[in-house]
C-alpha positions as CSV (number, residue, x, y, z in Angstrom):
1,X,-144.0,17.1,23.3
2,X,-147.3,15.4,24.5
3,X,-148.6,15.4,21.1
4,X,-145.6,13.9,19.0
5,X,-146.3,11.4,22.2
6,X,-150.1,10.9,21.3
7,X,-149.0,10.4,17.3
8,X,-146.5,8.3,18.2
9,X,-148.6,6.3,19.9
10,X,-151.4,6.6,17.4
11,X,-148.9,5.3,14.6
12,X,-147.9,2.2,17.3
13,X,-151.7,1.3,17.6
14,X,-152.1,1.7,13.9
15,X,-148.8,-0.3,13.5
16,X,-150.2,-3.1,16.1
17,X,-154.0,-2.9,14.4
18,X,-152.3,-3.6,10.8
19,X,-150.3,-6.3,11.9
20,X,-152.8,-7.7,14.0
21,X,-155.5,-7.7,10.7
22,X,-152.6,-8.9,8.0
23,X,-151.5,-11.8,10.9
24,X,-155.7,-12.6,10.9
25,X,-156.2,-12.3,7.2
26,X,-152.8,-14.4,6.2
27,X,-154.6,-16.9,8.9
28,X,-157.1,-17.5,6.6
29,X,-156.0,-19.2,3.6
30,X,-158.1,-21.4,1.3
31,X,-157.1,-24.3,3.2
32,X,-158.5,-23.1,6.6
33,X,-161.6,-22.0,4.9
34,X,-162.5,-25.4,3.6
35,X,-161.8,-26.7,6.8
36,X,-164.5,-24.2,8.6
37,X,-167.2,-25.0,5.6
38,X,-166.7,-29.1,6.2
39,X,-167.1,-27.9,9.8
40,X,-170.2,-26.7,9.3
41,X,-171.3,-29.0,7.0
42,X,-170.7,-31.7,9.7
43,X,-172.2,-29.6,12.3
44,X,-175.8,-29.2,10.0
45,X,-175.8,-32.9,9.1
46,X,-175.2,-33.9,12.4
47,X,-178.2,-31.5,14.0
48,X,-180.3,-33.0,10.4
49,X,-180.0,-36.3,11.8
50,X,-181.0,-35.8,15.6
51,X,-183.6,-33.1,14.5
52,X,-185.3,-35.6,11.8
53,X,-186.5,-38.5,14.7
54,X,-188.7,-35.4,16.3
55,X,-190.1,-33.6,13.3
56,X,-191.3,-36.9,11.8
57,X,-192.9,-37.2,15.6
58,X,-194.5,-33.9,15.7
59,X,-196.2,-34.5,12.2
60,X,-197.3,-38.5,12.8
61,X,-198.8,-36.4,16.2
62,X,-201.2,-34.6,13.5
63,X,-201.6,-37.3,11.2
64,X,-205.1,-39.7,11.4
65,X,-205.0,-42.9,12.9
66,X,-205.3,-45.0,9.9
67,X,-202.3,-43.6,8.4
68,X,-199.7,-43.8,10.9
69,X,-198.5,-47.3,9.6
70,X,-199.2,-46.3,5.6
71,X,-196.4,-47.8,3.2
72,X,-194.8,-46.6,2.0
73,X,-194.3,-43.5,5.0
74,X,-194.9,-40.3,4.6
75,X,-194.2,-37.2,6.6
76,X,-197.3,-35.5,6.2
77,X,-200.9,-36.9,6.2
78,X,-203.7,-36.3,4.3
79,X,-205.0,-33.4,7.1
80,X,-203.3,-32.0,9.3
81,X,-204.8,-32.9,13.1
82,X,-204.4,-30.5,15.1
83,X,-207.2,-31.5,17.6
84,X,-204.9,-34.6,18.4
85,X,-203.7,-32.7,20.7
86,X,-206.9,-31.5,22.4
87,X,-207.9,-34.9,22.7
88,X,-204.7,-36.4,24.4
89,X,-206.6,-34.1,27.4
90,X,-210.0,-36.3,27.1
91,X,-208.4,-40.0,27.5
92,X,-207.6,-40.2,31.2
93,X,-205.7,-37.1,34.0
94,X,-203.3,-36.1,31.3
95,X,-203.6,-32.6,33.5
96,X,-202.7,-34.4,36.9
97,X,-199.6,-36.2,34.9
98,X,-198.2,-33.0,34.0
99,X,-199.1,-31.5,37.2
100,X,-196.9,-34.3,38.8
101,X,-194.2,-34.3,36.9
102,X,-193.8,-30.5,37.4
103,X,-194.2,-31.0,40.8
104,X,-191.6,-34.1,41.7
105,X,-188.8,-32.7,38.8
106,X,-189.1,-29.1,40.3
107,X,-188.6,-30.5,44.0
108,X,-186.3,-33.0,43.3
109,X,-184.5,-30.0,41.4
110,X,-184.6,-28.0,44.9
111,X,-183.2,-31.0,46.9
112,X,-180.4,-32.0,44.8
113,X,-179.6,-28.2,44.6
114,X,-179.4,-27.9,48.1
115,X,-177.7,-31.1,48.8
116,X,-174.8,-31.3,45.7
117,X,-173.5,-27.7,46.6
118,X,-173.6,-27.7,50.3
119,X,-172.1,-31.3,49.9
120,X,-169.4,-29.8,47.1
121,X,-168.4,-27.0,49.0
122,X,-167.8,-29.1,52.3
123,X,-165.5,-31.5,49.9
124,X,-164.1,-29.0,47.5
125,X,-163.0,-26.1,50.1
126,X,-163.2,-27.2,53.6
127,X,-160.2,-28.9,54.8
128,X,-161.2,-31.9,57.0
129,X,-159.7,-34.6,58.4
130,X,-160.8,-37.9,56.2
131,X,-162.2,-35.8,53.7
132,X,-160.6,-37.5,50.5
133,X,-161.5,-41.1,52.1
134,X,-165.0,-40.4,52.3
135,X,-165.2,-38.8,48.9
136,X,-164.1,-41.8,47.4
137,X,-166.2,-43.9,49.5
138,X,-169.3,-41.4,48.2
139,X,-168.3,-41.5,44.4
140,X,-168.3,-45.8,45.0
141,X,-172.5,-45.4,45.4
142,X,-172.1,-44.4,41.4
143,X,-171.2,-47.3,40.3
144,X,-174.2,-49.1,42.3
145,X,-177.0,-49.7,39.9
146,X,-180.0,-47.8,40.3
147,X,-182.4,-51.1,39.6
148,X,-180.1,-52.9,42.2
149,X,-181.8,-50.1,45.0
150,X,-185.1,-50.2,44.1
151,X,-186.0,-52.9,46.6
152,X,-184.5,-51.9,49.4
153,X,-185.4,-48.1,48.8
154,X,-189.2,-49.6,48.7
155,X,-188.6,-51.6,51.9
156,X,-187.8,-48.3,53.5
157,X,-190.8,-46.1,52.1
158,X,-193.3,-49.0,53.4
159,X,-191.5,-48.4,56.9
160,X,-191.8,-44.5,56.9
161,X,-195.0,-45.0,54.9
162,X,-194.5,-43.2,52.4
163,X,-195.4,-45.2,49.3
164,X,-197.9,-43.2,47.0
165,X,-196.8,-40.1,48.2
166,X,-194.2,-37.0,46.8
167,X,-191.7,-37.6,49.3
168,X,-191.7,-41.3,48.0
169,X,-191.3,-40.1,44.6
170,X,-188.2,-37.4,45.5
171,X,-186.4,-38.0,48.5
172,X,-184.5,-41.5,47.4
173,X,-182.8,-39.8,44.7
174,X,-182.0,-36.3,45.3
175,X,-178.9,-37.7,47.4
176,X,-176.8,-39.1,44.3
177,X,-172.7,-38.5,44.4
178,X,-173.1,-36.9,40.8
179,X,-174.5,-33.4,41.8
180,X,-171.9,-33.4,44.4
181,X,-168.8,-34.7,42.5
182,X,-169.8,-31.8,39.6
183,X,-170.2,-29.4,42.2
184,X,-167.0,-30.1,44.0
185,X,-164.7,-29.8,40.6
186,X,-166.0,-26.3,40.0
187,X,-165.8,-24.9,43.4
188,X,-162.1,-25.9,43.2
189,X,-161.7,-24.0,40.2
190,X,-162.1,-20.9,42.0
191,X,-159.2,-19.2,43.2
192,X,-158.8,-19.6,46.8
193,X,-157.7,-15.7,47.5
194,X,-161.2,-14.8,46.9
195,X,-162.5,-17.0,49.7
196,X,-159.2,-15.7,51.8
197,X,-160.2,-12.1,50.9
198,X,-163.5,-12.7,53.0
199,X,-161.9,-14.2,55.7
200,X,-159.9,-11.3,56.1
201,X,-162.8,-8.9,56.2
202,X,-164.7,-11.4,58.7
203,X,-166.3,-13.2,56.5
204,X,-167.1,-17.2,57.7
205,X,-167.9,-20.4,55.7
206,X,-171.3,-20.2,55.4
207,X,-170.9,-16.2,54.1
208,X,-168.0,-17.0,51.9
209,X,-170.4,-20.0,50.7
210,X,-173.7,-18.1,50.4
211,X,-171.9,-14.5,49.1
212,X,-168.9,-15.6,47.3
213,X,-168.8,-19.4,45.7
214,X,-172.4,-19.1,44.8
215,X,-172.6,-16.5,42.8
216,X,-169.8,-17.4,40.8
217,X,-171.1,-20.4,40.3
218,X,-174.4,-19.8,38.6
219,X,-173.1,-22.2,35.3
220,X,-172.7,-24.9,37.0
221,X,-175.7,-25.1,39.3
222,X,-177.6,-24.4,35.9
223,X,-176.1,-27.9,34.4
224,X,-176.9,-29.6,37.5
225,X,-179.9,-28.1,37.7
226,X,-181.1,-29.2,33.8
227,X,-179.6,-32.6,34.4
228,X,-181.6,-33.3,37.5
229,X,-185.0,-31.7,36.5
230,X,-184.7,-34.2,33.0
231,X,-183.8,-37.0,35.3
232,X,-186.7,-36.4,37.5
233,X,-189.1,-35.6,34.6
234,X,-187.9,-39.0,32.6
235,X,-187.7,-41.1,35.4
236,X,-190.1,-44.6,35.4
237,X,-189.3,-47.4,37.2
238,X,-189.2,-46.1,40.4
239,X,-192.6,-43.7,39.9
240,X,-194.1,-46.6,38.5
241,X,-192.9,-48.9,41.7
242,X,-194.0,-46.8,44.4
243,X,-197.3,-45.0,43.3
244,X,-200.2,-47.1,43.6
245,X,-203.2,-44.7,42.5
246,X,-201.8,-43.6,39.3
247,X,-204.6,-41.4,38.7
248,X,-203.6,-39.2,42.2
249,X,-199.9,-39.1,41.6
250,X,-198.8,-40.5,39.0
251,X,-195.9,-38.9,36.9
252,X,-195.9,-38.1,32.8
253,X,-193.6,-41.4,31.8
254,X,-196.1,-43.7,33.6
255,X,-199.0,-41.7,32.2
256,X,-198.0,-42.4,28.7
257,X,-197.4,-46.1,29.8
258,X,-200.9,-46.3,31.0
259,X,-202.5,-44.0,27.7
260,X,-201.3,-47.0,26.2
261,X,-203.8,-49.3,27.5
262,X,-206.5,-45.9,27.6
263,X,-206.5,-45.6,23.6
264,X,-205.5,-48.7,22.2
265,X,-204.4,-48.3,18.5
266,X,-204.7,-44.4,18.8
267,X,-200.9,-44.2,17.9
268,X,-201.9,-40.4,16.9
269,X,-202.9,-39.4,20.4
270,X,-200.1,-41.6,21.8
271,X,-197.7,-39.3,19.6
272,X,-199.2,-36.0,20.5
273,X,-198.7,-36.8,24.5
274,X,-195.5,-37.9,23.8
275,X,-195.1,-34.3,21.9
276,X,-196.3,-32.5,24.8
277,X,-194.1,-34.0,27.4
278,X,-190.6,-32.9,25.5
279,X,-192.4,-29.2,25.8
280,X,-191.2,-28.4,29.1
281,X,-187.3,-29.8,28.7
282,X,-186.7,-28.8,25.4
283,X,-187.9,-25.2,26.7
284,X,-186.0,-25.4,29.8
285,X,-182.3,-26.5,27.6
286,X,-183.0,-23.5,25.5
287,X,-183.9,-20.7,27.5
288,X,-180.5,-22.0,29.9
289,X,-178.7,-22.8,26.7
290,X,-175.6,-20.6,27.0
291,X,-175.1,-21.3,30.9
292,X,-175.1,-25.3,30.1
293,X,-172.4,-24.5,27.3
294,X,-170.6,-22.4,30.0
295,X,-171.1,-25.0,32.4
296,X,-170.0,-27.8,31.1
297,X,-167.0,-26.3,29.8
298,X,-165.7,-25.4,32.9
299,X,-167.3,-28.1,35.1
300,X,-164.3,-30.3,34.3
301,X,-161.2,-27.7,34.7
302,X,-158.7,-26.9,37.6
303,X,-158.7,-28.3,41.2
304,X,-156.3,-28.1,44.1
């Protein structure tokens, strides 16, 4: 009896498996196929275009100086340079740009970490009176210029004296509503028995925090934490405000403002820095590539 059973199931599977590959294969018909090419095609001319502005960078970056306004253009020069990029080191503290950047983008990173989910979790799960009213009141400071700041956020480093210093260059913006408002709509995508679950077993806030919304929440801390560490590493006006001895801390984008001045027409070495400062973000978006997809998919979804 158990085996007619077992074949009978057998033959249901094989039933369900056939239907399921003749329902797949009548889904795709010439029409759908075309569809999916001039979806890829799209998708390759699309990348063609935003690819093309950097690979015509990276070869003016080993072209000679005297070429890089030739007409009519060309992609590749005459000789390939490749000691461009050894001699973006010998015009000015290229090294203590870098070192700076790393530095401020990588604390900054830290803070706003630290800040956004802490700050997400108290609006997202905690049930507070006012809670709502000062949310809104904390997503207004978005829509408050960044250049409208600047001043005032100067006035106040001169009085903790902290112009041309880290702090200087980290603290005024790693407290944005932008961290936290991501933050908050993924931590109330998380079903709230899991959090109850804890509470039963003795768990508090700061465990359920710590052990539970954390770790489920590794996507979106990853977006946050790209978004931030390429705002931090692009940043200019305010590094360029606030630092007075460029030379002791300033960042990459007011380095390459000042190799301007440094090399005069070298447009070559000009492109080769420029080159070497994408290095660290384009590394950092692909190595965290599939939790930025994951992310930002589900950054945006559910909320009580």
């Amino acid at each position: 009896m158990s085996t007619e059973l077992i074949t009978a199931g057998a033959g249901v599977t094989d039933k369900h498996t056939d239907g399921g590959r003749r329902s797949r294969g009548a889904e795709t018909t010439p029409g759908a196929r075309i569809r999916l090419v001039l979806a890829h095609v799209c998708i390759y001319i699309a990348a063609l275009v935003f690819v093309s502005p950097l690979v015509y960078a990276f070869f003016s970056a080993l072209k000679p100086n005297s070429e890089m306004f030739s007409m009519p253009p060309t992609l590749i020069g005459s000789e390939l340079r490749w000691n461009n990029f050894a001699d973006v080191f010998a015009y000015g503290p290229f090294v203590t740009y870098i070192l700076n950047s790393f530095i401020v983008a990588i604390g900054g990173t830290l803070v706003v970490l630290i800040v956004s989910t802490t700050a997400g979790y108290a609006f997202g799960r905690l049930r507070w009176k006012g809670r709502d009213a000062v949310f809104v009141l904390f997503l207004a400071t978005l829509m408050v210029p960044a250049e409208v700041l600047v001043i005032p956020m100067f006035q106040v480093m001169q009085w903790f004296d902290w112009v041309d210093t880290y702090q200087a260059l980290i603290l005024p913006f790693a407290f944005g509503a932008f961290g936290t408002f991501l933050m908050r709509q993924f931590f109330r995508g998380i079903p709230y028995e899991l959090e109850e679950a804890a509470r039963v077993d003795g768990a508090g806030p700061i465990r359920s925090f710590l052990q539970i919304i954390l770790p489920l929440s590794k996507s979106a801390v990853a977006v946050l934490a790209v978004f931030t560490f390429l705002s931090f590493w692009n940043s200019y006006l305010w590094p360029l405000i606030v630092t007075v001895d460029y030379d002791a801390h300033g960042t990459l984008p007011v380095g390459l403002a000042s190799f301007a001045g440094l090399t005069g027409t070298r447009w070559d070495l000009q492109m080769a820095a420029a080159i070497i400062s994408m290095i660290p973000t384009t590394v950092l978006v692909i190595v965290l590539q599939k939790h930025l997809v994951k992310g930002i998919a589900m950054a945006g979804l559910g909320g009580r």
